[in-house]
C-alpha positions in Angstrom: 22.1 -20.8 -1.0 22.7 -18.9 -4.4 20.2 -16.5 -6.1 20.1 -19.8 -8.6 18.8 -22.4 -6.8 15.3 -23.5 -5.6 14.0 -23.7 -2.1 15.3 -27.3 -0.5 14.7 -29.4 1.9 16.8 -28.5 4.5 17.4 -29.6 8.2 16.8 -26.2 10.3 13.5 -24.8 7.8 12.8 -21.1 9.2 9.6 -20.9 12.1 7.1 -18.8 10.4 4.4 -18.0 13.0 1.5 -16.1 12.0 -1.0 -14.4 14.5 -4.3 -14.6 14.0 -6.3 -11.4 15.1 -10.1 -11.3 16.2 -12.0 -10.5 13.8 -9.2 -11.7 11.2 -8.6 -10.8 7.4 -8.8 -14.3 5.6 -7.3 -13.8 2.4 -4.3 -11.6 4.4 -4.5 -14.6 7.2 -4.0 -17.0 3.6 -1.4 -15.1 2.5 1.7 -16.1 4.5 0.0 -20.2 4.8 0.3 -20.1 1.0 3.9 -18.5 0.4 5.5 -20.4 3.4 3.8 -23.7 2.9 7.0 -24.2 1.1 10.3 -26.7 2.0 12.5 -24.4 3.9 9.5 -23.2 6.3 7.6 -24.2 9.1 4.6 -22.5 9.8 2.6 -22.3 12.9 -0.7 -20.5 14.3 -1.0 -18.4 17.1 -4.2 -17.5 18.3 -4.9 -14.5 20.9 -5.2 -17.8 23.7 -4.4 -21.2 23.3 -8.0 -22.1 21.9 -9.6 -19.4 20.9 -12.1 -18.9 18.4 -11.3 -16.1 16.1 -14.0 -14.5 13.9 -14.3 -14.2 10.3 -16.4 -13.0 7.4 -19.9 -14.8 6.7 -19.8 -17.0 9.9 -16.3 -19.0 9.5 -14.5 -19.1 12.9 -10.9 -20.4 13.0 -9.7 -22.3 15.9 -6.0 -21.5 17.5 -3.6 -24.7 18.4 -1.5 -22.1 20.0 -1.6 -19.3 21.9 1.1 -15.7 21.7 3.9 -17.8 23.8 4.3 -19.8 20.3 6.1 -16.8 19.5 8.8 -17.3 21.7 9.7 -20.4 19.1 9.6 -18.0 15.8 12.4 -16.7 13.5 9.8 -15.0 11.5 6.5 -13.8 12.7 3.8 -12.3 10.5 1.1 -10.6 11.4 -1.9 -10.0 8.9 -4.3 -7.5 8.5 -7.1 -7.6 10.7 -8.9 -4.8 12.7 -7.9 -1.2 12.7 -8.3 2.5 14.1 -9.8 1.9 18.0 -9.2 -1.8 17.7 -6.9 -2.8 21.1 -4.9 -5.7 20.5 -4.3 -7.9 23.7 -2.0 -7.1 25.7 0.2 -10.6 26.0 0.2 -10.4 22.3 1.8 -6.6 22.3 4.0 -7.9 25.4 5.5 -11.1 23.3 6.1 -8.9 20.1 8.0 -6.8 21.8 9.8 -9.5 23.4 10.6 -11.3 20.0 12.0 -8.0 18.9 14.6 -7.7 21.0 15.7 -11.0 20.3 16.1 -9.9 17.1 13.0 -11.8 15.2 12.1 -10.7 12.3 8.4 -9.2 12.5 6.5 -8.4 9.2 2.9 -6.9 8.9 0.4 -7.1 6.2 -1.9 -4.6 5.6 -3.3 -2.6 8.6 -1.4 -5.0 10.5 0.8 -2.1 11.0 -1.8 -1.1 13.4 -0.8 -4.2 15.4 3.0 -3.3 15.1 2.5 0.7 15.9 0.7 -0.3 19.2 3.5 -2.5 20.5 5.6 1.0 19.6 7.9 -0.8 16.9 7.4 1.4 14.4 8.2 4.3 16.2 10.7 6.5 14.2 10.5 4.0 11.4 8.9 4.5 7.9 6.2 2.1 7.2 3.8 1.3 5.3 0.2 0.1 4.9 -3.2 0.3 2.6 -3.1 3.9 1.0 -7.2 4.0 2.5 -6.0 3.8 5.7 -2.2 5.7 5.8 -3.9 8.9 7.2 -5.7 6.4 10.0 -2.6 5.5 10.6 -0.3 8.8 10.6 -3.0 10.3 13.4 -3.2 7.6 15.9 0.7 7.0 15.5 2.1 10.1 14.9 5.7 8.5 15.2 5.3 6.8 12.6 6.7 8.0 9.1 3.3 6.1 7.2 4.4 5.6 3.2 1.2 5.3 1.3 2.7 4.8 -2.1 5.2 1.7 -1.5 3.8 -2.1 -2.1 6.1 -3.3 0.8 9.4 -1.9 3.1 12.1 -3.9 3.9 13.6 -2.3 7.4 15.6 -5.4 8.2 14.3 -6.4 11.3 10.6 -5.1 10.3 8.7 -5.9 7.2 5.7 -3.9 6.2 3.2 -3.9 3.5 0.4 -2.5 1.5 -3.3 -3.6 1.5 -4.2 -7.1 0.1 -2.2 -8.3 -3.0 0.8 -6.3 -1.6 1.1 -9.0 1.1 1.7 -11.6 -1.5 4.7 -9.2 -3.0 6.4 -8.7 1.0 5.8 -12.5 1.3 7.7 -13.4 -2.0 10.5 -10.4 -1.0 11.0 -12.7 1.9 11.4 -15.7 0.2 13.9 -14.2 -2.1 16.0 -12.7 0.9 16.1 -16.2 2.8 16.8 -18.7 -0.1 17.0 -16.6 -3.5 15.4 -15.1 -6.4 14.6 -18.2 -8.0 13.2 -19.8 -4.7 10.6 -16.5 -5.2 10.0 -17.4 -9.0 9.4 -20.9 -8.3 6.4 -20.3 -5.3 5.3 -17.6 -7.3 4.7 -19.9 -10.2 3.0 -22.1 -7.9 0.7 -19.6 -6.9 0.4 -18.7 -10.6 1.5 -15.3 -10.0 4.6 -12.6 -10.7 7.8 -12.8 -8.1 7.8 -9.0 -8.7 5.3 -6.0 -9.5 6.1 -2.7 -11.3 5.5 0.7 -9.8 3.7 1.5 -6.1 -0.2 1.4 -4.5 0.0 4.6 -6.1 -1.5 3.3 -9.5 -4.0 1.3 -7.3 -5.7 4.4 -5.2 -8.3 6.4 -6.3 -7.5 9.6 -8.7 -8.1 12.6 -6.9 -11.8 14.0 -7.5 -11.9 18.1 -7.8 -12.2 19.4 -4.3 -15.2 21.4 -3.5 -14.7 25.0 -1.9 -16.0 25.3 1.3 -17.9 28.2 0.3 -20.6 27.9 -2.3 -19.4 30.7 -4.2 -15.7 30.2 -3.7 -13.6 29.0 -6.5 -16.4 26.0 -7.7 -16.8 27.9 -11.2 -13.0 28.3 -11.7 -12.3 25.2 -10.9 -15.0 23.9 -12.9 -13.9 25.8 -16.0 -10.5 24.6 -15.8 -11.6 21.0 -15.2 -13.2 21.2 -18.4 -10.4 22.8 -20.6 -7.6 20.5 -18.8 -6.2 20.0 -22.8 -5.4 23.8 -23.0 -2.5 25.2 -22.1 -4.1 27.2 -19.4 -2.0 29.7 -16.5 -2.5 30.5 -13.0 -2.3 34.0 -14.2 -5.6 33.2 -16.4 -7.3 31.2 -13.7 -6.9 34.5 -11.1 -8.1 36.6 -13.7 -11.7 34.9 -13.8 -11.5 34.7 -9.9 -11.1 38.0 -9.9 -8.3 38.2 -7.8 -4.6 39.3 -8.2 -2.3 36.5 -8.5 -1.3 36.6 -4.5 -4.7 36.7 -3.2 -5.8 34.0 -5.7 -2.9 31.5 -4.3 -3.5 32.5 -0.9 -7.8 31.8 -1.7 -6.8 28.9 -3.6 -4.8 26.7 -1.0 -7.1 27.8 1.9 -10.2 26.5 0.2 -8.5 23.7 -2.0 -5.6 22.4 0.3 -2.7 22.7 -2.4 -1.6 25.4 -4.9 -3.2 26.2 -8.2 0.2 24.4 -10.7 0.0 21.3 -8.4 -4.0 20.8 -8.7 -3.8 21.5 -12.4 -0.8 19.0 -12.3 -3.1 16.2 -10.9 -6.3 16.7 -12.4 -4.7 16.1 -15.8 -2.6 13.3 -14.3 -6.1 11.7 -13.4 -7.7 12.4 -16.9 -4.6 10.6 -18.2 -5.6 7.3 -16.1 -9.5 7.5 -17.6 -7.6 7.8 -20.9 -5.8 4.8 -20.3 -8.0 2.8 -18.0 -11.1 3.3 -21.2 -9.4 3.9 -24.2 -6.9 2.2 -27.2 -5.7 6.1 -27.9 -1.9 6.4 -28.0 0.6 8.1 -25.1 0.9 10.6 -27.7 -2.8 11.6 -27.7 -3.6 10.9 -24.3 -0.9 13.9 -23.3 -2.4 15.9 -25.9 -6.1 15.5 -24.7 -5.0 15.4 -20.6 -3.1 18.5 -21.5 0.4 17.6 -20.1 2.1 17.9 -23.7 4.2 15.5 -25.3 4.4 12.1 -24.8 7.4 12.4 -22.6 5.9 15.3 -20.7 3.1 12.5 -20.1 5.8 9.8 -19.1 7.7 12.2 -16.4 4.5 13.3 -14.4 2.5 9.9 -14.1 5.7 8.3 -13.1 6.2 10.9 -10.6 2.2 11.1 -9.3 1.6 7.1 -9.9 5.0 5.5 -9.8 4.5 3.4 -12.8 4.4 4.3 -16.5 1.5 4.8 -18.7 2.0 1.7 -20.8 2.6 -0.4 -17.5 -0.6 0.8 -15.9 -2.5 0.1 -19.0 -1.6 -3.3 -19.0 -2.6 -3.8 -15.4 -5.8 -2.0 -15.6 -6.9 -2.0 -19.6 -8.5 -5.7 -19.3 -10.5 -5.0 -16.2 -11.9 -1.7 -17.5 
């Protein structure tokens, strides 16, 4: 099928089975039914046993036709978000997602569904990614895993990962396009009444970094709190060591002991993150907002939010203008 032509009706539609976890993530669990209730799919459930009751928010309970052996029958399994961090997932359903992997299934996670993935040790020496809140969660418990908390999803062939929530909806549309095209993905995603693609990475989406505060009450707090609040001028490291006190060796060497980075790359983010205030509450132009953020000319402004934020300034306005 062509990049041209809708999803059809077709005589051998792709097994999409989706596992439910206990608890489970309802809207990540809605997800995949909503994307693959489409001609050219089949979806089935598959609870952690044949019958189970799985838990979800405000007293709903969801009741499994099928238990993991349903996977056996999948060309595509899914797994949503549901618990993560010391959550154990059972042990048949780690034993038949490792089974469908080396049958060559396709496995895709949303969310901290990674979580589920990781423990069955198929994302060992892989990158993947997940929610940005929980990436360093993730990178501790699985340290062989290469965690990527900027991407909205990663295509790996075989595995599929994604970011938190409405990222799910982006892997689940990627998928769509890959089996039957990009229009296939435009036509479900008008359906669902949203956009086949996204700009930019969860970068945009996490929260700007807040100053760090020095370990030691009178460390570099006043510093950094007269630099926070002259972000616009065109202040040096060389000016900041001077009203440390320090020379400009010991001040670095202060500086990433108590602040965790060096003294260009927090000054670097700090005005990246008074440019997203600036565009998140404001009507003032690129122009001005590099001005007042300090990081020069409009240009200047472009090349360092694309590189912190993965977007640009006048897509992340659009996205988050209306809601501020």
């Amino acid at each position: 099928m062509t990049s041209e032509q809708p999803v059809t009706q077709t005589e051998n539609p792709i097994r999409v089975v989706v596992t439910l976890l206990d608890p489970t993530s309802v809207f990540e669990l809605a997800i995949p039914l909503a994307v693959f209730n489409s001609e050219g799919y089949e979806l089935v459930l598959a609870g952690t046993a044949k019958g189970a009751v799985h838990r979800g928010p405000a007293g709903l309970s969801l009741t499994a036709e099928h238990g993991p052996e349903v996977l056996r029958t999948a060309d595509l399994i899914v797994v949503p978000a549901g618990m993560y961090g010391e959550y154990v997932p059972p042990a048949e359903l780690v034993t038949e997602l490792r089974a469908a992997h080396a049958r060559g299934v396709r496995i895709a996670s949303l969310c901290t569904g990674a979580y589920i993935l990781a423990a069955a040790g198929l994302l060992d020496g892989r990158t993947a990614a997940t929610h940005w809140q929980y990436a360093d969660d993730l990178r501790r418990d699985h340290p062989r895993v290469r965690v990527d908390d900027r991407s909205l999803y990663l295509d790996d062939g075989d595995i599929l990962t994604s970011a938190g929530t409405a990222a799910g909806i982006d892997l689940c549309l990627h998928i769509v396009r890959t089996d039957y095209g990009s229009a296939a993905a435009a036509e479900v995603g008008r359906r669902m009444v949203i956009a086949p693609h996204r700009e930019g990475d969860q970068t945009q989406y996490a929260m700007p970094p807040a100053r760090p505060v020095p370990a030691r009450a009178q460390g570099l707090g006043p510093v950094l709190d007269w630099a926070s609040g002259r972000l616009h001028e065109p202040i040096t490291i060389a000016e900041l060591a001077d009203r440390a006190g320090m020379s400009l060796r010991t001040f670095g060497r202060h500086f990433a002991e108590e602040v965790g980075t060096t003294p260009l790359r927090w000054l670097n983010q700090q005005r990246v993150a008074r440019a997203r205030e600036l565009l998140e509450t404001t009507d003032l132009t690129v122009d001005a907002i590099a001005d007042r953020s300090g990081l020069g000319t409009a240009d200047g402004l472009r090349q360092h939010f694309h590189r912190a934020v993965g977007t640009t300034p006048a897509a992340y306005r659009r996205t988050f203008r209306g809601a501020a």
